[in-house]
C-alpha positions in Angstrom: 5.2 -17.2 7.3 3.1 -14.1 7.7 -0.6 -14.8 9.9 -1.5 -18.4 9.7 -5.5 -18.4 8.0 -5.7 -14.8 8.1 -6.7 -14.2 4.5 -9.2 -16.7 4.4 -10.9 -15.3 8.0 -11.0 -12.1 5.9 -12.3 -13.5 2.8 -15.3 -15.7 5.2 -16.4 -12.2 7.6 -14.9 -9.7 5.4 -15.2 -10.0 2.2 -16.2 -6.3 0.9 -12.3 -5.9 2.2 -10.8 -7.7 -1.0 -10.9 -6.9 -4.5 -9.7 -8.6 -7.2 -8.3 -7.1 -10.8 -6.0 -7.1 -12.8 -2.3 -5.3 -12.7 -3.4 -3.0 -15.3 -5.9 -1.3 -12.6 -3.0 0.0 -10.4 -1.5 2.3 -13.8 -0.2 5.2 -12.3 0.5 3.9 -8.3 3.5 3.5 -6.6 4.2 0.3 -5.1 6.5 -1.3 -2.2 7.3 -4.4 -2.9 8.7 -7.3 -0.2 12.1 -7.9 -2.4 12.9 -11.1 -0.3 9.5 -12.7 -0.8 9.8 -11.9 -4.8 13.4 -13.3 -5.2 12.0 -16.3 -3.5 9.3 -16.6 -5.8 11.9 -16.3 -8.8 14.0 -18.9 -7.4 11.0 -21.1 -6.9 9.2 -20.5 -9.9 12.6 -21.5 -12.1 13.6 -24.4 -10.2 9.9 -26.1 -10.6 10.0 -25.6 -14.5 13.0 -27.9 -14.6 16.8 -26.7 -13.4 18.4 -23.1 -11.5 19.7 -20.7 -14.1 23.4 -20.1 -13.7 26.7 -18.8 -14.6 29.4 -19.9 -16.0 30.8 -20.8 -12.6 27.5 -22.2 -11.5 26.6 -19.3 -9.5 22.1 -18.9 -9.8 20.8 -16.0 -11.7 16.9 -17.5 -11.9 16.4 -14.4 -9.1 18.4 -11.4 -11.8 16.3 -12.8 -14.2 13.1 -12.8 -12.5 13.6 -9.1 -10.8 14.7 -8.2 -14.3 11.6 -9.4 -16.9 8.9 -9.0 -14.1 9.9 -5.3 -13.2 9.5 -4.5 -16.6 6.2 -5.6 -16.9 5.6 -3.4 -13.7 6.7 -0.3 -15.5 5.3 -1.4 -18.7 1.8 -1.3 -16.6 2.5 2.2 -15.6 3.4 0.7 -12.1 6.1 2.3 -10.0 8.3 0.0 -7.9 10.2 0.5 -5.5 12.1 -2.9 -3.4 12.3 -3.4 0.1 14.9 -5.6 1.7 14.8 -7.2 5.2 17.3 -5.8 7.2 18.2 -8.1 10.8 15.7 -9.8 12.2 14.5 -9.1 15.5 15.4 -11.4 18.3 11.8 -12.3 18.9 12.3 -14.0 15.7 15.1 -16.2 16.4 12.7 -18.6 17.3 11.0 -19.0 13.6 14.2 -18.9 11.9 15.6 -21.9 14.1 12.3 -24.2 13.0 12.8 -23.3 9.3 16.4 -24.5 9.9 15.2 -27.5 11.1 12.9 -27.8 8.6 15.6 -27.4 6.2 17.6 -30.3 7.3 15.1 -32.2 7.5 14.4 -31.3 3.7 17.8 -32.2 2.8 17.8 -35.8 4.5 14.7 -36.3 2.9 16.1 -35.2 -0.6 19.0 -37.6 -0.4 17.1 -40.4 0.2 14.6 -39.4 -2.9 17.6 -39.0 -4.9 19.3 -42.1 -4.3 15.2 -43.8 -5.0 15.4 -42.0 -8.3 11.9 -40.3 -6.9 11.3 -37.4 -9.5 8.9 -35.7 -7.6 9.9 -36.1 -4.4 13.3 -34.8 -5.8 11.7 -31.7 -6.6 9.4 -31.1 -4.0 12.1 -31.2 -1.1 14.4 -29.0 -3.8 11.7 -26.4 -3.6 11.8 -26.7 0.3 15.6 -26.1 0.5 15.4 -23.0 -1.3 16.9 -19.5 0.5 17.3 -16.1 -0.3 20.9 -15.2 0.5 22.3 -12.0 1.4 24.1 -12.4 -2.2 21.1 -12.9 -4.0 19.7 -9.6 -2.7 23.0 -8.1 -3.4 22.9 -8.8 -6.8 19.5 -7.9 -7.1 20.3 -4.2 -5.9 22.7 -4.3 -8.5 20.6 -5.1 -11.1 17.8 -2.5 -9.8 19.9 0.3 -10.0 21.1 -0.2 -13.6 17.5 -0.3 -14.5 16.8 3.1 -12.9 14.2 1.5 -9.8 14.5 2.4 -6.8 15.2 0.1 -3.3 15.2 0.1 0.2 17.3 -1.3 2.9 15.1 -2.1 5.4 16.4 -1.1 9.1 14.6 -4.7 10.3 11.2 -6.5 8.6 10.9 -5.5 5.0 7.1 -5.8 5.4 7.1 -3.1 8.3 9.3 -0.7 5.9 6.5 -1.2 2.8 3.8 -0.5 5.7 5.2 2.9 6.6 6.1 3.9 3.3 2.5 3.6 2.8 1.0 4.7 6.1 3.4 7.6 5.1 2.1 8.5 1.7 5.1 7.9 -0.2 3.6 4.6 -2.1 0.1 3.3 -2.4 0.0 -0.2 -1.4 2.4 -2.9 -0.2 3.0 -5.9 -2.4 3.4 -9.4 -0.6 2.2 -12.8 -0.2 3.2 -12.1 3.8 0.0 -11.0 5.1 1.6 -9.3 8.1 1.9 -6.2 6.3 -1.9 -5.9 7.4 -0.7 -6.4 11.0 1.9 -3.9 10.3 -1.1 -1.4 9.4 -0.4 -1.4 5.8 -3.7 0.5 4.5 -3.5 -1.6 1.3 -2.0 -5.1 0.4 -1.5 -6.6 -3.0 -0.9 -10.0 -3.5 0.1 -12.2 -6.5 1.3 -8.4 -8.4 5.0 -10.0 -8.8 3.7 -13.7 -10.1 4.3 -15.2 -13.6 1.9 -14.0 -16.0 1.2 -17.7 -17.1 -0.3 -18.1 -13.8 -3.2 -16.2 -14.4 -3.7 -15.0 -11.0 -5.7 -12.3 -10.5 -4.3 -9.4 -8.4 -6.5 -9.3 -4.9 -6.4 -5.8 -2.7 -7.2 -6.1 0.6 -8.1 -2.4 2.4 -7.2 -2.6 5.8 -9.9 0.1 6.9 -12.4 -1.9 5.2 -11.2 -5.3 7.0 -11.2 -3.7 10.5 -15.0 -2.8 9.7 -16.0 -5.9 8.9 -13.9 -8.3 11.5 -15.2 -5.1 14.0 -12.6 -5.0 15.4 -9.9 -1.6 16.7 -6.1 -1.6 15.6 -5.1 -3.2 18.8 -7.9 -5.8 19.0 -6.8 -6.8 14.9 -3.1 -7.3 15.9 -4.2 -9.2 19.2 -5.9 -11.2 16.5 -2.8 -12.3 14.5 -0.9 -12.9 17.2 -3.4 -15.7 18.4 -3.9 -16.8 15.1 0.0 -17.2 14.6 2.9 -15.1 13.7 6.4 -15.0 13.3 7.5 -13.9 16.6 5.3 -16.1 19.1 4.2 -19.6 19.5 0.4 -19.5 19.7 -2.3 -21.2 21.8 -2.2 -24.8 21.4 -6.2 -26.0 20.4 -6.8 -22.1 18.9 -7.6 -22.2 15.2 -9.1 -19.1 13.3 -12.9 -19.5 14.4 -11.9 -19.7 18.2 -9.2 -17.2 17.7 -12.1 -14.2 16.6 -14.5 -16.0 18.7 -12.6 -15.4 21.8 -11.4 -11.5 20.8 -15.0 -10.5 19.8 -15.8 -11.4 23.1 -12.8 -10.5 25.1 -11.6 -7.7 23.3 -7.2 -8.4 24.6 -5.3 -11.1 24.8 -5.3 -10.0 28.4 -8.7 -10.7 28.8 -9.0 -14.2 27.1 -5.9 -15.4 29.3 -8.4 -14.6 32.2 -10.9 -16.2 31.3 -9.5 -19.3 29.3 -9.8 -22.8 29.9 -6.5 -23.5 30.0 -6.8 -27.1 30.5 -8.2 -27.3 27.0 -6.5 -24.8 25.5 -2.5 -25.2 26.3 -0.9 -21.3 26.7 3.0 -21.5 26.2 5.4 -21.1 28.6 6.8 -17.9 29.0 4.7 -16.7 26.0 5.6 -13.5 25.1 3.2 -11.7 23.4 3.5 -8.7 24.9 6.9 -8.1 22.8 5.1 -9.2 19.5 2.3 -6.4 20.2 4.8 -4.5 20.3 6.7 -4.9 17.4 4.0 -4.9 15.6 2.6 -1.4 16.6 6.0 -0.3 16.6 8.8 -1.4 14.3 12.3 -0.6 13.7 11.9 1.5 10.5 13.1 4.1 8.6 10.9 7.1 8.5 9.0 7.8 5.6 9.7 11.4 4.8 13.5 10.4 5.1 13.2 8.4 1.9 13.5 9.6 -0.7 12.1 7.4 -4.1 13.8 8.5 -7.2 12.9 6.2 -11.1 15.5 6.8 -13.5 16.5 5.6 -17.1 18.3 2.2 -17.6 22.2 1.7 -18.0 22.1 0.0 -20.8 25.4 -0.5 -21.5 25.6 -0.8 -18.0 22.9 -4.0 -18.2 24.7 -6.1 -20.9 27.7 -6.0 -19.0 26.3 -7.1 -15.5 24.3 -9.5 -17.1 25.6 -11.2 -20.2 29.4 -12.5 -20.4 29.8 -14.8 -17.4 25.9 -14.7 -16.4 25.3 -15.7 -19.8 22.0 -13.6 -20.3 21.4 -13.3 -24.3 22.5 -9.6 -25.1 19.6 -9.1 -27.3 17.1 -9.9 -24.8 18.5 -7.3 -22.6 19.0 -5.1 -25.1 15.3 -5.1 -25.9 14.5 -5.1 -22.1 16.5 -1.5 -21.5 14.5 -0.1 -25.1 11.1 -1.1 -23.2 12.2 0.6 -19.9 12.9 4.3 -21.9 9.8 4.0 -23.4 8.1 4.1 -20.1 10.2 7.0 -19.2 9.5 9.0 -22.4 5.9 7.8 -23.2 4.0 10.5 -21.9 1.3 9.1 -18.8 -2.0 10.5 -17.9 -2.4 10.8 -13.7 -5.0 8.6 -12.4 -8.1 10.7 -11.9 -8.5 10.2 -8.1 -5.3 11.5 -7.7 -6.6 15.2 -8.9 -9.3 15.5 -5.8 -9.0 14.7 -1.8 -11.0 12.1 -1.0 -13.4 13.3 2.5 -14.7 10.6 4.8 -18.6 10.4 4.2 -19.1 11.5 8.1 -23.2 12.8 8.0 -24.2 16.5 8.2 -26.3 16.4 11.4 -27.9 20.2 9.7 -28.3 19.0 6.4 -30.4 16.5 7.6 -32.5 18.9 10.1 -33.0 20.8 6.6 -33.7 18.1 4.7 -36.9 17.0 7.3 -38.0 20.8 6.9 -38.1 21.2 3.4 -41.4 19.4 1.9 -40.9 17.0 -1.0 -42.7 18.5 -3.4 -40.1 21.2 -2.9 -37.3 19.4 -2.8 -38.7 17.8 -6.4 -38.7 21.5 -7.9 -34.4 22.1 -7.0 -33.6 19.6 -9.6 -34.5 22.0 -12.4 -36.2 19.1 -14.5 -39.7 18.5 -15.9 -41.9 15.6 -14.1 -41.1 12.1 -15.3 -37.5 13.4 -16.7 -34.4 13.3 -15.3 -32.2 16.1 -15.0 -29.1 16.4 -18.1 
């Protein structure tokens, strides 16, 4: 679910925070990439264009052949991916997971009912609703990844908090989600719609987290109190408490703490037992894996090792994957230039408190004569 409105509060009080561009801008970055949200998408984005790719036994490949033709144009973009996969849930989350359940069942009543109607569209839209990522579909999808030489990453809990640290921990650039609690997790950068078809059209937006906190003005802690009044995966929130309220009250309040004092809880309805206490803390510190105990390795393709896993029985066409390993070498042996920023250290832009006693001492007309130009010409 990620933070319910939280990308469109950003985009209304902070919109210097987002950029958007297209994939070819990130050539040369590493990237993290929520695995379970991509498969989803693959599964999704197959089903709506007519019927599931399968086996020969009817087993669904639409996620091997989504990881498999969008990776490629990753590294084909001079992007380096590396997969995350959620490991357990935390218990907090129990809670989320039982209403999509729900929500599931209710899908599937719904979709017999359309079925036996003969309701096309209401066929497909409660199909789309049904869909799951299954531990087998992440399986396979390892699989597949490590025949094409790209590295994954088994989360210890939340993918998104594994993509954050990896990033907080200089080991990739940015995360790459739709979830936009990888902001909540502290993610410095987030990229969304990178995976998405290329028919789409959607333009890549980066949000910088330093950049958001500036402009909501608002700390680490008061951003994540934010999210969790806003709605997250771990909590119920406050009944009547929509986005404007929700920075309303923590611009004024600063805690969650300190809005429960003063809230008018006849209007507002606070849950029971509401623990938000626990989600503040998983937020500001999740089960992860250490960055500097991964270790990201890219090698070449298998392709021998391709055909096999994905033609025969998965009936991929063996020319298609033939071509797809050939595109993968050449962005092994095609030689890259580095991105330019990644030759200097970027310094925060803190003021010289001297430079500017200096600067009141110096008279201008001297300061005109240090540029080394004549009057009315600017310096080569």
């Amino acid at each position: 679910m990620g933070i319910k409105g939280l990308s469109q509060l950003i985009a209304d009080l902070a919109p210097f925070a987002v950029k958007e561009g297209e994939m070819k801008n990130f050539f040369g970055r590493k990237v993290a990439i929520d695995a379970s949200m991509c498969l989803y998408q693959f599964l999704i984005a197959v089903r709506a264009e007519g019927a599931q790719l399968t086996s020969v036994d009817g087993e669904t490949t639409s996620h091997l052949m989504g990881t498999f033709y969008r990776t490629i144009r990753l590294l084909e973009n001079g992007i380096k991916p590396v997969y995350v996969f959620d490991g357990k849930p935390p218990d907090l989350k129990s809670g989320e997971l039982s209403k999509r359940a729900e929500k599931r069942e209710e899908a599937q009543k719904a979709l017999e009912k359309a079925t036996e109607a003969g309701a096309t569209e209401e066929i497909d839209k409660f199909n789309r609703r049904l869909v799951k990522v299954t531990k087998q579909h992440s399986n396979e999808a390892k699989e597949l990844l490590k025949l094409m030489g790209v590295p994954y990453v088994d989360a210890p809990c939340e993918a998104e908090a594994q993509c954050a640290a990896l990033v907080k921990g200089g080991k990739v650039y940015a995360t790459a989600t739709e979830d936009m609690d990888a902001l909540t997790f502290g993610s410095n950068v987030l990229l969304r719609h990178l995976t998405f078809s290329e028919a789409r059209k959607m333009p890549v937006q980066e949000f910088n987290y330093d950049k958001l906190l500036q402009g909501l003005e608002l700390t680490r802690d008061e951003f994540i109190d934010l999210c969790i009044l806003l709605g997250c995966d771990y909590c119920d929130s406050i009944r009547g408490i929509g986005p404007k309220k929700a920075i309303e009250l923590i611009n004024k309040h600063r805690s969650i703490e300190k809005i429960l004092e003063n809230l008018d809880t006849k209007k507002y309805i606070v849950p029971e037992d509401w623990n938000y206490k626990q989600a503040r803390v998983l937020f500001k510190e999740p089960d992860v894996t250490n960055a500097d105990e991964v270790e990201l390795k890219w090698g070449e393709p298998d392709e021998e090792g391709l055909v096999k896993y994905l033609c025969g029985d998965r009936q991929f066409n063996e020319d298609r994957i033939r071509a797809g390993a050939k595109k993968i070498m050449k962005t092994k042996s095609t030689a890259t230039q580095g991105r330019l920023d990644s030759f200097f250290k970027v310094l925060p832009s803190t003021p010289n408190p001297k430079r500017k006693i200096e600067d009141k001492k110096t008279p201008a007309s001297k300061k005109a004569k240090t540029t080394g130009g004549k009057p009315g010409r600017k310096p080569k």
